[in-house]
N, C-alpha and C positions, 0 to 999 in steps of 0.2 A: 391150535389157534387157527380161526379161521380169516382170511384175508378177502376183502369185498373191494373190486373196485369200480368205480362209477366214470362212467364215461360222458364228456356233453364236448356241445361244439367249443372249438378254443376261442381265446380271448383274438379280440380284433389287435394288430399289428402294426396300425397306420390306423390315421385318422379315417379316412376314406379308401374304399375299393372299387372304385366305378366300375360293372361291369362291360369287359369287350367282348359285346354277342357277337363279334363274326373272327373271334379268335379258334384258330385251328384247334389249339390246346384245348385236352381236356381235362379236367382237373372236377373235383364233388364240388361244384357250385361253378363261377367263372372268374378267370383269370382277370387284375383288373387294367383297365387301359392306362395310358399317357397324359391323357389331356383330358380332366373332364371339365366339364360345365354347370352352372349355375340350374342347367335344362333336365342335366342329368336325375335330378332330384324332385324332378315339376313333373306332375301330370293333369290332367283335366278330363283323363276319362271318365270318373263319377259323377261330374256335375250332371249329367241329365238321363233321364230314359232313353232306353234304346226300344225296339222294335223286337217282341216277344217271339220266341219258338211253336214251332208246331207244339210242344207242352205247357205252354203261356206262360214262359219265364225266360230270362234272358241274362245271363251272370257276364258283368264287363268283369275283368280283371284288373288288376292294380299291383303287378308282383315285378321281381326282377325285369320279367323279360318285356315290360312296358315301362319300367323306371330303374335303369341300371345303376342309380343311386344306392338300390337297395340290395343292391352285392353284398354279401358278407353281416348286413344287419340284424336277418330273421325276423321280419314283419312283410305283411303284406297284408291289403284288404279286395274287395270287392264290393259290389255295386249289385244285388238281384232284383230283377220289375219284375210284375207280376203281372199277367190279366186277371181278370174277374175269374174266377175257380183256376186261374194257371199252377202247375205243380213244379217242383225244382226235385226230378225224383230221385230216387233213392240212390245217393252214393256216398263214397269216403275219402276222405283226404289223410292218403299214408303217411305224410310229412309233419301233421299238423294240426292241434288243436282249433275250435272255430269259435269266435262267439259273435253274433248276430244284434245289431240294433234295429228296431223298425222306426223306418224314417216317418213312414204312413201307412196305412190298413190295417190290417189283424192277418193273423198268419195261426194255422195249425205246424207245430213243428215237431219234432221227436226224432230219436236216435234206439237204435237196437244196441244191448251190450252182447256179449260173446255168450252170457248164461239166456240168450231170446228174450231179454225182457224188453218192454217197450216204455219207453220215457218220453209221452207228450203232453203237449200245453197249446194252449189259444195265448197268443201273445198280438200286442196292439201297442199303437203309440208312445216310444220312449221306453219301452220296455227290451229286455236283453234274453238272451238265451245261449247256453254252452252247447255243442258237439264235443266228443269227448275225442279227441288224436284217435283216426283208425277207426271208427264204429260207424257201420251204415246209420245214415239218417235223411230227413228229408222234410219239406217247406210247400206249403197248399195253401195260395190263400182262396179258401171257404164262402170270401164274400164276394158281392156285385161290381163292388168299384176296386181298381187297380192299386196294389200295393206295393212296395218296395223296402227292402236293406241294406243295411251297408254291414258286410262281413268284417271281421277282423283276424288273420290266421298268424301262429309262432314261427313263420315259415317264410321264408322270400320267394319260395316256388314249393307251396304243400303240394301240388299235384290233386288230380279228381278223377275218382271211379267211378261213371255211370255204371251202376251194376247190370241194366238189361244189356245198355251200349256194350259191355264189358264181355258178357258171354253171349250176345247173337249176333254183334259184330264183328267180331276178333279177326283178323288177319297173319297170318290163315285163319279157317275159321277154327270152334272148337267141333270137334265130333259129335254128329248127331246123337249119335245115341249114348254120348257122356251126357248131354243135355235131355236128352228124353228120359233117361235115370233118372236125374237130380231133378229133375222137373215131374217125375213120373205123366210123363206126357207121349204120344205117342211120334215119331221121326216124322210123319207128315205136318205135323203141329210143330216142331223146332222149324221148320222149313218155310212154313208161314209166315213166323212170331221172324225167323231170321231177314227172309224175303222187307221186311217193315224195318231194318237198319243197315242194309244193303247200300253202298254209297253213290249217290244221285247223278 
């Protein structure tokens, strides 16, 4: 006979877990505080654009550690603008499935599964799309005028992997010529590509 058992996060314990970010304690997620508040639960980061990236996108966050309300829940969203061609490139959220509403523009998006395949769409107005937990993907908007969405993740802090940010930034970094391998590029070329995430 065989025995299967399935593991998920436990059941909440208390009504609330406000979290306390500057508790020494470490613990998988945060411990939660004494006293919280009405504030604890409120954010306003989404209501407006912010000012895009050198890659014309700009991702607010809206997770625990901007609303400590959301200790112990498992939700969280974000906020992505776009400029005109801005990209949100290629990463993954280990923590966390993603799905995406556009508030305004049109968007190219798509995820890679583990078998390389590619899953993209042109999505616009009022329309949704899934990231699947863990799979590189990524968001272009294609047109002239500026677009924006609002995320949705299963996660109170999924976490994000810039994949370039991830292996030409690394600290320490990663080895030249693990990256000239995997890149079949040559070490003066990681040194370039690294030189362009080197920190300002």
């Amino acid at each position: 006979m065989l025995a299967h058992t399935v593991y998920a996060d436990p059941d909440m314990l208390q009504d609330i877990c406000v979290a306390d970010l500057a508790s020494v304690v470490k613990v998988n997620g945060f411990p939660c505080k004494s006293n919280a508040t009405a504030d604890d639960f409120f954010s306003a980061a989404l209501a407006r654009p912010g000012v895009t990236n050198s890659f014309g996108s700009l991702v607010t966050g809206a997770n625990v550690q901007r609303i400590p309300g959301l200790n112990t829940l498992g939700v969280s969203l974000s906020r992505i603008d776009y400029a005109p061609r801005g990209l949100n490139p290629p990463h993954t959220h280990p923590r966390a499935t993603e799905i995406v509403f556009v508030l305004y523009g049109e968007l190219e998006v798509g995820f890679i599964t583990t078998a390389n395949v590619l899953y993209s769409k042109i999505i616009k107005n009022g329309e949704i799309f899934v990231f699947p937990k863990g799979l590189v993907h990524f968001q272009r908007n294609n047109g002239i005028i500026p677009a924006a969405v609002i995320a949705a993740f299963n996660s109170q802090l999924p976490g994000t992997q810039s994949i370039a940010t991830t292996l030409f930034g690394a600290s320490p970094p990663v080895p030249d010529n693990v990256l000239a391998t995997a890149f079949q590029i040559g070490t003066n070329e990681v040194q370039t590509i690294k030189s362009k995430f080197a920190p300002k």
